[in-house]
Structure formats: structure tokens, C-alpha cells
C-alpha positions as CSV (number, residue, x, y, z in Angstrom):
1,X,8.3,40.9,43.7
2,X,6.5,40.8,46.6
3,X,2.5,41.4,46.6
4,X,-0.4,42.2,49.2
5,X,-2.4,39.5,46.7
6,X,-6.3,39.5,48.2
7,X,-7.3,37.4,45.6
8,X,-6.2,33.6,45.8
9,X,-4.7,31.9,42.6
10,X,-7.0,28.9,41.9
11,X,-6.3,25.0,41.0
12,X,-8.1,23.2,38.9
13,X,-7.1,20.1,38.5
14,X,-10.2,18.3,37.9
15,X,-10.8,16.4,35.2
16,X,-13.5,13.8,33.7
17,X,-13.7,11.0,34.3
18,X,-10.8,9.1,31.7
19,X,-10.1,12.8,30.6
20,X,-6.1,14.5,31.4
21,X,-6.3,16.1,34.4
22,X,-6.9,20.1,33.2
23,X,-3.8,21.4,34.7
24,X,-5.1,25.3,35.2
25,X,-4.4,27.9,37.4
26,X,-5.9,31.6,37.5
27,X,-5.9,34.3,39.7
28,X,-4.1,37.8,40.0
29,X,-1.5,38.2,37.9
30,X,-0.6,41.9,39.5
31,X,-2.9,44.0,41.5
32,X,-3.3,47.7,40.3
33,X,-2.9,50.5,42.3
34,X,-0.3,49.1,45.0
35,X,3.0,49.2,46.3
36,X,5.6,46.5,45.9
37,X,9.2,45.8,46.3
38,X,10.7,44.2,43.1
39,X,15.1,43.3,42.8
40,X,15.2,46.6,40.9
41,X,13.9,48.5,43.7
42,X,9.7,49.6,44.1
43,X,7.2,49.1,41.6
44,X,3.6,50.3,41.3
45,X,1.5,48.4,38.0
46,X,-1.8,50.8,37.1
47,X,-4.6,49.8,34.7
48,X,-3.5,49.6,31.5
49,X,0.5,49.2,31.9
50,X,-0.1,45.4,30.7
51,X,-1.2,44.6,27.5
52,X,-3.7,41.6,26.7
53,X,-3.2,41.1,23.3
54,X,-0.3,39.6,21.3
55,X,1.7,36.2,22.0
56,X,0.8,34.1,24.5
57,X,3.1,34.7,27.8
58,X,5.3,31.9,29.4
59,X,4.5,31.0,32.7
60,X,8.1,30.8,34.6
61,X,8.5,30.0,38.1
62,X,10.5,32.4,40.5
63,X,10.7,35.1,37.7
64,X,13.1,33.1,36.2
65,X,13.3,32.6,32.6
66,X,14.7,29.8,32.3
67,X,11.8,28.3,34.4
68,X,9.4,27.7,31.8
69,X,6.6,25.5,33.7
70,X,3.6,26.3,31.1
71,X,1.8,29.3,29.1
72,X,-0.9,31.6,30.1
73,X,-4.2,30.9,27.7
74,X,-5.9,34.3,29.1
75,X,-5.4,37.8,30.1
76,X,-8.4,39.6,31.8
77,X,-7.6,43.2,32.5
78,X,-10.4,44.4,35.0
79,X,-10.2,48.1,37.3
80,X,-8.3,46.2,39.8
81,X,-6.0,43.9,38.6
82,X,-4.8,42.1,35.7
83,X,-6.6,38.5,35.7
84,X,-5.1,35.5,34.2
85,X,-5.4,31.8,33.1
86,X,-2.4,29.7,32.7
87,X,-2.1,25.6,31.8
88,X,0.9,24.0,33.8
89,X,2.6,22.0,31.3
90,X,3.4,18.1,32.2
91,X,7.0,18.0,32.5
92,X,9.6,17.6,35.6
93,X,9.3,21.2,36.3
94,X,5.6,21.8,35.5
95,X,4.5,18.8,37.8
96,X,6.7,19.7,40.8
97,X,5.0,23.3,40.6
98,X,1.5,22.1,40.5
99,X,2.3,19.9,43.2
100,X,4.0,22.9,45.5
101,X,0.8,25.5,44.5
102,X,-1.6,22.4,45.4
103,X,0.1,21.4,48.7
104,X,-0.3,25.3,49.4
């Protein structure tokens, strides 16, 4: 699905020193309100379509399910967009997507 996203998803990588790196990401998980183009044809998300409570999401890469690369900790669900918090998990795939999202 393709977004206007005018929020940046942020790295945080940082960690203590002798601590595991954090691993986190957060940013916009959809934007309210706007237009977008998804396989199935166009898609509009409005406040309140996404629920914040119940299991913990998967984070998959490419919309693909089979993707896994970690699990969002946090939902935030604000007037314009649907916030999140997500730790990448330390595997093959999770490392090779923290690497792409940190090389930009």
C-alpha cells in the first residue's frame, strides 16, 4: 500500500553501554483521513477503524506474512494517525531489515 507518510518512522538503536542494542522503531503505522492505493484496489483508514487493544501484532516486512521480522510493543491511536512501537527481532530477517530502514 502506498502512503503520503509526513511523519518519519524512527530508529533507535542505541543502547548502554554493555546493554543489547534496543532494536525499536516507531512511527506512523497508517495516516487517517487519506487516500491510498492497496493490491485490492483504494483504501481510506479513519480514526477508529484500528483497534489498540488485544494481542500483540507481528511486524512483517513487505505485507507478507510469512515475513515475520519482530512484534509491535505499542499502539497509539491519536486524531491523525495510528502510532506505533515495534522491537525488530534478532534473526537473519530482523537484522537485514534494521539494517535496510537504517541505511535509509
Amino acid at each position: 500500500m502506498r502512503l503520503d507518510l509526513s511523519q518519519p518512522i524512527h530508529l533507535d538503536v542505541e543502547a548502554a553501554e554493555g546493554d543489547a542494542p534496543r532494536r525499536l522503531i516507531s512511527g506512523v503505522a497508517v495516516p487517517y483521513g487519506q487516500n491510498a492505493n492497496a493490491s485490492t484496489g483504494p483504501v481510506r483508514f479513519e480514526k477508529g477503524a484500528l483497534s489498540t487493544d488485544g494481542p500483540a501484532p507481528k511486524l512483517i516486512r513487505d505485507h507478507n506474512l510469512t515475513q515475520p521480522i519482530g512484534i509491535v510493543l505499542s499502539r497509539t491511536d491519536t486524531e491523525d494517525a495510528m502510532l506505533f512501537v515495534a522491537r525488530i527481532s534478532e534473526t537473519e530477517a530482523g537484522n537485514e531489515a534494521l539494517t535496510l530502514a537504517q541505511d535509509g
